[in-house]
C-alpha positions as CSV (number, residue, x, y, z in Angstrom):
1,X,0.0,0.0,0.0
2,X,2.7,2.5,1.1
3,X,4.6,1.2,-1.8
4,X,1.6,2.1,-4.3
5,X,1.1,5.4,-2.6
6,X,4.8,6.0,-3.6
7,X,4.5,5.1,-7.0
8,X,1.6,7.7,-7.4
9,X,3.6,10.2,-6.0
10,X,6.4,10.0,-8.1
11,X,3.8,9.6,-11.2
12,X,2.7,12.9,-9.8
13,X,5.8,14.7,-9.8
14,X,7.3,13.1,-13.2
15,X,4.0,14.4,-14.7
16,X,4.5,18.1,-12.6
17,X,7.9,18.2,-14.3
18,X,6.5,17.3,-17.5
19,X,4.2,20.1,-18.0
20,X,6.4,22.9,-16.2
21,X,8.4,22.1,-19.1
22,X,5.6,22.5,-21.3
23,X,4.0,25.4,-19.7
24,X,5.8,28.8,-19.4
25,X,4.4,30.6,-16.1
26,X,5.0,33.5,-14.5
27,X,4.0,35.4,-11.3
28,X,1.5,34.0,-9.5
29,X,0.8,30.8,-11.5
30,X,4.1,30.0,-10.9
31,X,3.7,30.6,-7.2
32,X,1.0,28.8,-6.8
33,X,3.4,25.9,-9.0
34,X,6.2,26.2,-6.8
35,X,4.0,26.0,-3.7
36,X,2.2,22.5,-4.8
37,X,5.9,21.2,-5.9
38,X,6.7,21.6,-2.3
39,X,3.6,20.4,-0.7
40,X,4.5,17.6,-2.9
41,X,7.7,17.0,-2.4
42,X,6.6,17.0,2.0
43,X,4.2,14.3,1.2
44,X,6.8,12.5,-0.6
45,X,9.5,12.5,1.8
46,X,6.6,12.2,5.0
47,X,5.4,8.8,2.8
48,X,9.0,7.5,2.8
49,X,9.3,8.3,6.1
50,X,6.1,6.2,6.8
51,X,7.3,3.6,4.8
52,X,10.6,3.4,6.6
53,X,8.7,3.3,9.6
54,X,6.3,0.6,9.2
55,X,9.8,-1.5,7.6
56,X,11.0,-1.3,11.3
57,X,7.9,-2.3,12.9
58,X,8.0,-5.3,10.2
59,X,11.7,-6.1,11.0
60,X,10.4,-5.6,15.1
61,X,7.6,-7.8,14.8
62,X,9.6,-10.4,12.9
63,X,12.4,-10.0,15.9
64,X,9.5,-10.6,18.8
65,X,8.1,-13.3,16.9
66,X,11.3,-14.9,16.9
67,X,12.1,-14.1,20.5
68,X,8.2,-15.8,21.2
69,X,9.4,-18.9,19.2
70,X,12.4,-19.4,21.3
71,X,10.6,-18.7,24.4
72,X,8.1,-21.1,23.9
73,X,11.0,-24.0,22.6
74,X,12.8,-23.3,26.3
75,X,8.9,-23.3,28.3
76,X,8.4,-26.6,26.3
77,X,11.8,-28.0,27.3
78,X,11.3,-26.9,31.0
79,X,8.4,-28.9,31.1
80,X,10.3,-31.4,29.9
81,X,12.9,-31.1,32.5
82,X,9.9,-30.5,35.4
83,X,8.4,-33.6,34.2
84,X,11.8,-35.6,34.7
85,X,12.4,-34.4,37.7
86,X,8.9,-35.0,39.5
87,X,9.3,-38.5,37.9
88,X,12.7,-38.3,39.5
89,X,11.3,-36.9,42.9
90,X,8.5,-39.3,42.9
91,X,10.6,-42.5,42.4
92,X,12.9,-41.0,45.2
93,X,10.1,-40.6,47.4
94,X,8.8,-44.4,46.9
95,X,11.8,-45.6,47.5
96,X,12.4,-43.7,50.7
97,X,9.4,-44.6,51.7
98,X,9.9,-48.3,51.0
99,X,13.2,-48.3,52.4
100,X,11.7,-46.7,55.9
101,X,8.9,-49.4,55.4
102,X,11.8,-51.8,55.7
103,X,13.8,-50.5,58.2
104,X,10.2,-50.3,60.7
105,X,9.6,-53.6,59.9
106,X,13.2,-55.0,60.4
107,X,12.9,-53.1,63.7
108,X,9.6,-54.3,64.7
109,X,11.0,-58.1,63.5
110,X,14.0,-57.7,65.9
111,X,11.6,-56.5,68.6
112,X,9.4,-59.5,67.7
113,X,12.3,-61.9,67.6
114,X,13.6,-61.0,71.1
115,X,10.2,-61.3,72.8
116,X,9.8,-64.7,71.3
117,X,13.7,-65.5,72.4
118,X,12.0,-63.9,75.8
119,X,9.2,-66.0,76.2
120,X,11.5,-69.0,75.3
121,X,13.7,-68.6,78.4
122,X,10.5,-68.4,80.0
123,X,9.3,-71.2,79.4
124,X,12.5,-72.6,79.6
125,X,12.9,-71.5,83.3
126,X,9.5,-72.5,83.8
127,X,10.0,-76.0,82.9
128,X,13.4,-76.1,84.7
129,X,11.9,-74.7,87.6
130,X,9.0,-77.0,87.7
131,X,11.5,-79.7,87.1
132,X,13.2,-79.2,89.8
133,X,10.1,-78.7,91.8
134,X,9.1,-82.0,91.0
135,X,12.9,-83.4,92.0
136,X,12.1,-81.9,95.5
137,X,8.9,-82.8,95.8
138,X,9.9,-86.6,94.9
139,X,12.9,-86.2,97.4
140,X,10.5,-84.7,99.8
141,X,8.2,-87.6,99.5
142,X,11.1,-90.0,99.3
143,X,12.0,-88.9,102.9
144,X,8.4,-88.5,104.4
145,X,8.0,-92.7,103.3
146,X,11.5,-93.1,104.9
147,X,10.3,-91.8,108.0
């Protein structure tokens, strides 16, 4: 569009030249010539200046654009790399937790274990004890018939 606008300008000013050529003036015809050269010649240089303009904002846009690309390439990899490390994080956790699992129930085990080995001597002492009841009261009966 700007490019178009341009074009028509410089039609416009090629044609201007054209017919001052053709076209002796004087006073104020030539004024009024001079003045719409000039007003023509603003417009020209304002349309460039437009044009240049809306190039940068082009070349600006492109350069976000590019910037957005990039930024969403490293938020796509961090999610990546978040999804990793919960993975990571999680399989840590279970096997924390599995590994404390073990240790309670090795602990609870070894406390099991020693009541049993506990209760053993127990019974053991019981059955000694009542043994050796039972060898005193056969001694104490062995006397009480001797008498």
């Amino acid at each position: 569009m700007v490019q178009n606008l341009t074009e028509q300008l410089e039609s416009l000013q090629i044609d201007l030249e054209a017919e001052k050529k053709n076209i002796k003036v004087e006073g104020e015809e030539a004024d009024i010539i001079n003045q719409l050269q000039d007003e023509l010649n603003q417009a020209n240089s304002s349309l460039i200046d437009v044009g240049r303009e809306v190039t940068e904002n082009e070349i600006r846009i492109e350069e976000l654009e590019a910037t957005v690309d990039k930024l969403n390439t490293r938020e796509a990899s961090l999610k990546r790399e978040v999804g990793k490390k919960q993975k990571l994080l999680t399989a840590e956790k279970e096997k924390s937790t599995k590994e404390s699992m073990s240790k309670e129930l090795e602990e609870k085990m070894q406390k099991y274990a020693l009541e049993i080995t506990m209760l053993k001597q127990n019974e053991m002492f019981k059955e000694q004890e009542s043994s050796e009841l039972k060898q005193e009261s056969v001694r104490i009966t062995g006397e009480n018939l001797q008498l």
